[in-house]
N, CA, C and O atoms as CSV, one atom per row, in Angstrom:
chain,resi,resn,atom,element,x,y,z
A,1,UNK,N,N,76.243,80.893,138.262
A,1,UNK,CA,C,76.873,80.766,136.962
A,1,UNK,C,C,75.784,80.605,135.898
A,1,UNK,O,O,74.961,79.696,136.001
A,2,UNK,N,N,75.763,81.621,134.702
A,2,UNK,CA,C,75.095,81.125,133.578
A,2,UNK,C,C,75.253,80.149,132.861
A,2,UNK,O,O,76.446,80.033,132.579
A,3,UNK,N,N,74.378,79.066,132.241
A,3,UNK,CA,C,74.855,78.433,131.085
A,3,UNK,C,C,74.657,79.320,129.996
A,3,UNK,O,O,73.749,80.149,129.930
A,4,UNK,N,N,75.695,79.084,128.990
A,4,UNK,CA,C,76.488,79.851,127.966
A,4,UNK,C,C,75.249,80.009,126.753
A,4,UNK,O,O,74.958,81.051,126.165
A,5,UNK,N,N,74.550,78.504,126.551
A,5,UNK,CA,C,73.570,78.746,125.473
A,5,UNK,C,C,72.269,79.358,125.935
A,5,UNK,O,O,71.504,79.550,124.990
A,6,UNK,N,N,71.937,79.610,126.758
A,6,UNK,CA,C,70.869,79.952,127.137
A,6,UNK,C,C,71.013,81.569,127.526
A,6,UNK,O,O,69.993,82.240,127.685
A,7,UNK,N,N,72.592,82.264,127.697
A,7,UNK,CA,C,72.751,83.651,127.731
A,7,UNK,C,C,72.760,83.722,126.560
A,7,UNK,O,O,71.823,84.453,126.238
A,8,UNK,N,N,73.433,83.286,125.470
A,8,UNK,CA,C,72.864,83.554,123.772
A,8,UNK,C,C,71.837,83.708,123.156
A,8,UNK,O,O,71.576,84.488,122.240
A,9,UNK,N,N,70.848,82.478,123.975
A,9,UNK,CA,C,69.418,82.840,123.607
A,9,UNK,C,C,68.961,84.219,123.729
A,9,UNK,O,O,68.315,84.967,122.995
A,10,UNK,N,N,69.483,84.325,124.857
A,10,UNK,CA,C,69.005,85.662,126.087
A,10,UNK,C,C,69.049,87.219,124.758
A,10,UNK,O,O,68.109,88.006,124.645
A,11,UNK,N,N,70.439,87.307,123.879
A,11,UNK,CA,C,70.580,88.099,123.254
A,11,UNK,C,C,70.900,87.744,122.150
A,11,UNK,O,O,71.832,88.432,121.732
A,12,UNK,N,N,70.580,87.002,121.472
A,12,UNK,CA,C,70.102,86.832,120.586
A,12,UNK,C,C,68.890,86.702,120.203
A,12,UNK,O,O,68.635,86.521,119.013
A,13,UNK,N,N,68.042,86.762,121.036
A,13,UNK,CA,C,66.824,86.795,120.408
A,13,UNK,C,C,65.625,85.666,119.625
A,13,UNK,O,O,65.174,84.676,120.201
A,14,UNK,N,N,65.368,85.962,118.631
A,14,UNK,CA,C,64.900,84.570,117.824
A,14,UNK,C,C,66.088,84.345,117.076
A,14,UNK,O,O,65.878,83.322,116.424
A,15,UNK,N,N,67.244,84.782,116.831
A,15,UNK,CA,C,68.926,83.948,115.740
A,15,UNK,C,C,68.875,82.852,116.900
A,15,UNK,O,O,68.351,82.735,118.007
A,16,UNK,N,N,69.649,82.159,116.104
A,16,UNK,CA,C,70.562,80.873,116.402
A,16,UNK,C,C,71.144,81.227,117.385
A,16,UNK,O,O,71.679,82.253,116.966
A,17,UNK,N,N,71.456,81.124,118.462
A,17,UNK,CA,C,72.187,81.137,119.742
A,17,UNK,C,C,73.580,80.972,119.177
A,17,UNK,O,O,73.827,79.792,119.427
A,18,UNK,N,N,74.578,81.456,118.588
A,18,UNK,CA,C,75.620,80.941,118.236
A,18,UNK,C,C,76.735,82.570,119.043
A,18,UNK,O,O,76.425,83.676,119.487
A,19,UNK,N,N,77.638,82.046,118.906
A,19,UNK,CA,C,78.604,83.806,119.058
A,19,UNK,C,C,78.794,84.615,118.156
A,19,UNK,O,O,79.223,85.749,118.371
A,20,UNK,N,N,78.451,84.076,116.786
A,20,UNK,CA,C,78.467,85.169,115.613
A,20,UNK,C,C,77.400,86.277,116.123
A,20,UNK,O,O,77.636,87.478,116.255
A,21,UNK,N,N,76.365,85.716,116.341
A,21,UNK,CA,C,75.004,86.420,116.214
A,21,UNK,C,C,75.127,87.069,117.447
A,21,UNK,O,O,75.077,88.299,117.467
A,22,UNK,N,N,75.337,86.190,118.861
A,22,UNK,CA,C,75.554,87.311,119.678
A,22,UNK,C,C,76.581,88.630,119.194
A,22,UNK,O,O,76.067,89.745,119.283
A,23,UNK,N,N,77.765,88.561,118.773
A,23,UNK,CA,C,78.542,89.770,117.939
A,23,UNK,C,C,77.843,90.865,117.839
A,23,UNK,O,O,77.755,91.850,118.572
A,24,UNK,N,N,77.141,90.457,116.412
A,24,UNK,CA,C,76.003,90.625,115.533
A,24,UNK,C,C,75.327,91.814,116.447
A,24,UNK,O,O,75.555,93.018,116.335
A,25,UNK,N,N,74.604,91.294,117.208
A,25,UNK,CA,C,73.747,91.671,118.211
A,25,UNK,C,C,74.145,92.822,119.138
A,25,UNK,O,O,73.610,93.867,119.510
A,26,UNK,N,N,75.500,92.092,119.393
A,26,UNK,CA,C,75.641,93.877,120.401
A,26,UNK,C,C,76.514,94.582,119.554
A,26,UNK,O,O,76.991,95.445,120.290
A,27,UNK,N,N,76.959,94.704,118.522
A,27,UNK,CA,C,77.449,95.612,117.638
A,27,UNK,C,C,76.110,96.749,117.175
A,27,UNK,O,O,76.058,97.974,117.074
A,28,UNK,N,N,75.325,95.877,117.010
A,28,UNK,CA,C,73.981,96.866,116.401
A,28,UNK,C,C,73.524,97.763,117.835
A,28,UNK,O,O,72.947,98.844,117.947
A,29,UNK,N,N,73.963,96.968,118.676
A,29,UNK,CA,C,73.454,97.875,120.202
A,29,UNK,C,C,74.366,99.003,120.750
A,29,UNK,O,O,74.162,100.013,121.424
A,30,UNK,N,N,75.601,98.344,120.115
A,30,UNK,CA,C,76.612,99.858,120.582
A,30,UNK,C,C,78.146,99.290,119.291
A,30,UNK,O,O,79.084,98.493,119.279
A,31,UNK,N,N,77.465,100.434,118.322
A,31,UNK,CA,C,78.688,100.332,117.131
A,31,UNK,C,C,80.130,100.767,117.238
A,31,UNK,O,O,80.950,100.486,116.363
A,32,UNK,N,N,80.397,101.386,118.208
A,32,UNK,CA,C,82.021,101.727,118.915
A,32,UNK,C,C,82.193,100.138,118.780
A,32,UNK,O,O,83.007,100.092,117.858
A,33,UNK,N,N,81.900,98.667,119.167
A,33,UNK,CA,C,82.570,97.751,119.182
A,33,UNK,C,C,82.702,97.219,117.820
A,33,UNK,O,O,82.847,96.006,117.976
A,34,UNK,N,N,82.719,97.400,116.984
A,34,UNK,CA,C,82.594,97.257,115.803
A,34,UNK,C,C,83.909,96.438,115.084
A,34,UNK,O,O,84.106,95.409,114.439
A,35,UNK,N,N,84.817,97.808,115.736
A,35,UNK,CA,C,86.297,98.067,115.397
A,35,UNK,C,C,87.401,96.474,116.035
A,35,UNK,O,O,88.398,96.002,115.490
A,36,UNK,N,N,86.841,96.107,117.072
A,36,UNK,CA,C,87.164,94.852,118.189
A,36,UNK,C,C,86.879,93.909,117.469
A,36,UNK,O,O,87.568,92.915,117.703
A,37,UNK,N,N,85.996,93.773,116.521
A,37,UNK,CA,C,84.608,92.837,116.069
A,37,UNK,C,C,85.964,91.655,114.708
A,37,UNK,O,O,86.091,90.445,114.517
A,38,UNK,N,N,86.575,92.762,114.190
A,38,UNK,CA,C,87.110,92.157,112.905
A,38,UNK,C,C,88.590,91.469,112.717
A,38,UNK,O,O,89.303,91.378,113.716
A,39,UNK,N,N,88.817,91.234,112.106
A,39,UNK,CA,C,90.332,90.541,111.905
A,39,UNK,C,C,91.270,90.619,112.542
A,39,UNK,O,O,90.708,90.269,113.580
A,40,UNK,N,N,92.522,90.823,112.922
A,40,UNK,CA,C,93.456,91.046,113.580
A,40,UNK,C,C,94.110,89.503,113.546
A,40,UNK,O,O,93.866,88.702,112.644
A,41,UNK,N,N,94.938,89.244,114.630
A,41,UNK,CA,C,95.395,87.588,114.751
A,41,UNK,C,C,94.745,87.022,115.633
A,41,UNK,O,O,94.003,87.785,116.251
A,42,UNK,N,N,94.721,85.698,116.025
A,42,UNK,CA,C,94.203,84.587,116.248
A,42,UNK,C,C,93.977,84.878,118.425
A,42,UNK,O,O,92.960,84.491,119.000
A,43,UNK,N,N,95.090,85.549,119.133
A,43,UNK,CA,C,95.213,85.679,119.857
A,43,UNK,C,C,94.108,87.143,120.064
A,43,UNK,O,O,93.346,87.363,121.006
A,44,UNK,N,N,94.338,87.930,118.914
A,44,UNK,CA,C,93.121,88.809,119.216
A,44,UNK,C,C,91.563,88.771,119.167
A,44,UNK,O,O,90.653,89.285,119.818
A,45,UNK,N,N,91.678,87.838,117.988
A,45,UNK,CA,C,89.841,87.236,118.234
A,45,UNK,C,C,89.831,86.773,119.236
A,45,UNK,O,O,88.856,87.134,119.896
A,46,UNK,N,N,90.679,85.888,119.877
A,46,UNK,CA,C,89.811,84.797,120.884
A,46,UNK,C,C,90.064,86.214,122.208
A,46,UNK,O,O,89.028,86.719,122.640
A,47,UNK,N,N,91.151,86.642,122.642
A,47,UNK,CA,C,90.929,88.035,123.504
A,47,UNK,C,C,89.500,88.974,123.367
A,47,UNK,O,O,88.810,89.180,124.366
A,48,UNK,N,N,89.141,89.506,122.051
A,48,UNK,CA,C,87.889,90.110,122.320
A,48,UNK,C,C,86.868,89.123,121.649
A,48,UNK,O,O,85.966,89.547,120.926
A,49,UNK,N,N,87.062,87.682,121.942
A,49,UNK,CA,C,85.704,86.882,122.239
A,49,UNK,C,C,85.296,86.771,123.479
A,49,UNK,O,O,84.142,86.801,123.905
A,50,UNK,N,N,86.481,86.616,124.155
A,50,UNK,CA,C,86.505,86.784,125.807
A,50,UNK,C,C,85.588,88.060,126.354
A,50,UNK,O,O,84.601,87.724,127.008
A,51,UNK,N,N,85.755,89.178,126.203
A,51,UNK,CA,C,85.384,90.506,126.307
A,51,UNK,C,C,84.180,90.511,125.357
A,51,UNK,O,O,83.511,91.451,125.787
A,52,UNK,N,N,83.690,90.122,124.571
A,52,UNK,CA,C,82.545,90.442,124.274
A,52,UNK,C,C,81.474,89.053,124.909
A,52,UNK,O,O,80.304,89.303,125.197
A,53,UNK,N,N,81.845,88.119,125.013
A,53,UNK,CA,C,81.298,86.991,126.299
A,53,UNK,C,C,80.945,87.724,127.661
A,53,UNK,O,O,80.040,87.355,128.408
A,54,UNK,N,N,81.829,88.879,127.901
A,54,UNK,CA,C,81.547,89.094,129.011
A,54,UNK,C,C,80.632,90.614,129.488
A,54,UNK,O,O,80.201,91.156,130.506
A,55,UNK,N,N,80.692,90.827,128.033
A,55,UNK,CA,C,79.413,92.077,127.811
A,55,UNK,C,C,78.620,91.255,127.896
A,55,UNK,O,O,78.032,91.251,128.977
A,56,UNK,N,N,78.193,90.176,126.870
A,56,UNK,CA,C,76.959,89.719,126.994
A,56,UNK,C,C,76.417,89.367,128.666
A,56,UNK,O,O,75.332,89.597,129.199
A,57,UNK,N,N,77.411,88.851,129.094
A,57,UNK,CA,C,76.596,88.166,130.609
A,57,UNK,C,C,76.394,89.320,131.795
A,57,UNK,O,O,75.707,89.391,132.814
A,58,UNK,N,N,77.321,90.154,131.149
A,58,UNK,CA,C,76.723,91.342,131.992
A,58,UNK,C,C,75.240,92.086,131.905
A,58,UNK,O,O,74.541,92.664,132.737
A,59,UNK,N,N,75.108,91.803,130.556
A,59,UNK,CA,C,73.986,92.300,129.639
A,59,UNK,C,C,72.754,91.581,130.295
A,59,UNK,O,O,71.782,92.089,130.854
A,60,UNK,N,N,73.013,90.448,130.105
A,60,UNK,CA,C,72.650,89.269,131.050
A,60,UNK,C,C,71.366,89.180,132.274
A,60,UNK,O,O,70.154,89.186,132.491
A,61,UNK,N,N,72.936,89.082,132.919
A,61,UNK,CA,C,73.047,89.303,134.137
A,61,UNK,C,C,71.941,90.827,134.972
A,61,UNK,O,O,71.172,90.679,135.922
A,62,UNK,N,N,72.154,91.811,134.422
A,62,UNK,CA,C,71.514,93.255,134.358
A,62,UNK,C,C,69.948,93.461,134.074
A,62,UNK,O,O,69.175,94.307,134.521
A,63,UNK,N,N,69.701,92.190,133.003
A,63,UNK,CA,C,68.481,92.214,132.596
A,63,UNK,C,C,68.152,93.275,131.448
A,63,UNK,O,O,67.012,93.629,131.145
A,64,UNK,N,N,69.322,93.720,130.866
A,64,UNK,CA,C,69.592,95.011,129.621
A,64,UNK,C,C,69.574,94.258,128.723
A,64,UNK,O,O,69.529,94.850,127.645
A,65,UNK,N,N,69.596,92.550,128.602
A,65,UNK,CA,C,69.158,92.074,127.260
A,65,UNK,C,C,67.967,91.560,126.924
A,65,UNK,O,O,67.761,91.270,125.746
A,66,UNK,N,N,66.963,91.356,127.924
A,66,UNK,CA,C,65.837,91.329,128.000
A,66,UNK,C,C,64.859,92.440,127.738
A,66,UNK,O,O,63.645,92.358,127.928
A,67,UNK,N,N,65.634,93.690,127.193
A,67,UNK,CA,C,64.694,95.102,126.601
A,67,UNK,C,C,64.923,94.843,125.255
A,67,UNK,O,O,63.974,94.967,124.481
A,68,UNK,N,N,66.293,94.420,124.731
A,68,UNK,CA,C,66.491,94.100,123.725
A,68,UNK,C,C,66.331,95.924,122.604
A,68,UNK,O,O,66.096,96.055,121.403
A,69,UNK,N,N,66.535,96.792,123.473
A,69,UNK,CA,C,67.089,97.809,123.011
A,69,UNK,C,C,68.592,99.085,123.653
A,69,UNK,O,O,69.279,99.166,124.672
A,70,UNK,N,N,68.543,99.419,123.089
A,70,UNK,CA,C,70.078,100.159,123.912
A,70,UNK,C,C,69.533,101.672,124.535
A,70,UNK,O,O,70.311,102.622,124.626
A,71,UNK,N,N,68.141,101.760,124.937
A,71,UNK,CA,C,67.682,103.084,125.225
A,71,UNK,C,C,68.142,103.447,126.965
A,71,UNK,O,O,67.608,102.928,127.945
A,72,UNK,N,N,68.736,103.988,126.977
A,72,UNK,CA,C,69.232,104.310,128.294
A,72,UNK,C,C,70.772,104.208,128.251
A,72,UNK,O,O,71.563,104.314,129.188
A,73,UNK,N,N,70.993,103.997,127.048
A,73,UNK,CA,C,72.617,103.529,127.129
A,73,UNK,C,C,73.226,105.272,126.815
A,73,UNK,O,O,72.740,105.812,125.821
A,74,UNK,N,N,74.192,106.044,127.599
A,74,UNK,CA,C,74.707,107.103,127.300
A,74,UNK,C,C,75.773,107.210,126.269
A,74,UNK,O,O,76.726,106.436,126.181
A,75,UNK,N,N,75.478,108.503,125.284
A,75,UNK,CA,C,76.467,108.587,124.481
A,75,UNK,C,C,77.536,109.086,124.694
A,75,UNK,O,O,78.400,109.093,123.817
Protein backbone atom coordinates (compact mmCIF):
# COMPACT_ATOMS: atom_id res chain seq x y z
CA UNK A 1 0.00 0.00 0.00
CA UNK A 2 1.16 3.57 -0.81
CA UNK A 3 1.00 6.37 1.57
CA UNK A 4 -1.17 8.97 -0.13
CA UNK A 5 1.29 12.04 0.58
CA UNK A 6 4.22 10.73 -0.53
CA UNK A 7 2.41 9.39 -4.06
CA UNK A 8 1.62 13.25 -4.42
CA UNK A 9 4.99 14.09 -3.85
CA UNK A 10 5.79 11.40 -6.38
CA UNK A 11 3.71 13.61 -9.07
CA UNK A 12 3.73 16.45 -8.13
CA UNK A 13 6.93 17.19 -8.23
CA UNK A 14 8.41 20.31 -6.39
CA UNK A 15 4.10 21.74 -5.87
CA UNK A 16 2.65 21.17 -2.68
CA UNK A 17 1.62 17.60 -2.50
CA UNK A 18 -2.02 18.51 -2.36
CA UNK A 19 -4.86 16.86 -5.00
CA UNK A 20 -5.34 20.09 -6.75
CA UNK A 21 -1.85 19.94 -8.05
CA UNK A 22 -1.80 16.36 -8.52
CA UNK A 23 -5.08 17.26 -11.05
CA UNK A 24 -3.01 19.94 -12.26
CA UNK A 25 -0.34 17.58 -13.08
CA UNK A 26 -1.86 14.86 -14.95
CA UNK A 27 -4.15 17.04 -16.92
CA UNK A 28 -0.97 18.70 -18.43
CA UNK A 29 0.19 14.95 -19.02
CA UNK A 30 -2.88 13.80 -20.83
CA UNK A 31 -5.53 16.77 -21.62
CA UNK A 32 -8.53 14.29 -22.68
CA UNK A 33 -8.96 14.41 -18.69
CA UNK A 34 -9.56 17.77 -18.58
CA UNK A 35 -13.29 17.44 -19.30
CA UNK A 36 -13.61 14.94 -15.76
CA UNK A 37 -11.43 17.69 -14.09
CA UNK A 38 -14.43 20.44 -13.69
CA UNK A 39 -17.75 21.06 -12.08
CA UNK A 40 -20.54 18.83 -12.28
CA UNK A 41 -22.20 17.76 -8.64
CA UNK A 42 -20.72 16.86 -5.54
CA UNK A 43 -21.10 13.03 -6.17
CA UNK A 44 -19.20 13.64 -9.43
CA UNK A 45 -16.12 15.34 -8.10
CA UNK A 46 -15.59 13.05 -5.37
CA UNK A 47 -16.29 9.91 -8.25
CA UNK A 48 -13.53 11.34 -10.55
CA UNK A 49 -11.34 12.17 -7.44
CA UNK A 50 -11.51 8.56 -6.90
CA UNK A 51 -10.38 7.82 -10.58
CA UNK A 52 -7.94 10.30 -10.85
CA UNK A 53 -6.30 8.94 -7.24
CA UNK A 54 -6.11 5.99 -9.01
CA UNK A 55 -4.26 7.18 -12.18
CA UNK A 56 -1.95 8.67 -10.02
CA UNK A 57 -0.94 5.38 -8.08
CA UNK A 58 -0.88 3.63 -11.07
CA UNK A 59 1.39 6.29 -12.39
CA UNK A 60 3.00 5.49 -9.27
CA UNK A 61 3.15 2.40 -8.93
CA UNK A 62 4.63 1.98 -12.89
CA UNK A 63 7.33 4.34 -12.16
CA UNK A 64 5.68 6.73 -15.24
CA UNK A 65 5.74 9.46 -12.61
CA UNK A 66 9.15 9.39 -11.90
CA UNK A 67 9.97 10.51 -15.85
CA UNK A 68 7.72 13.14 -15.12
CA UNK A 69 6.95 13.29 -18.86
CA UNK A 70 4.13 11.62 -20.99
CA UNK A 71 6.67 10.40 -23.83
CA UNK A 72 5.65 6.99 -24.64
CA UNK A 73 2.13 7.64 -23.87
CA UNK A 74 0.05 6.70 -27.33
CA UNK A 75 -2.20 8.98 -29.06
Amino acid sequence: MQDPVQMRQNLTRDGKPSKANVLTNLIELFPELNRYASGGSEWERRYYGHIFTAIGSGMVATGFAAAGSAEGVVE
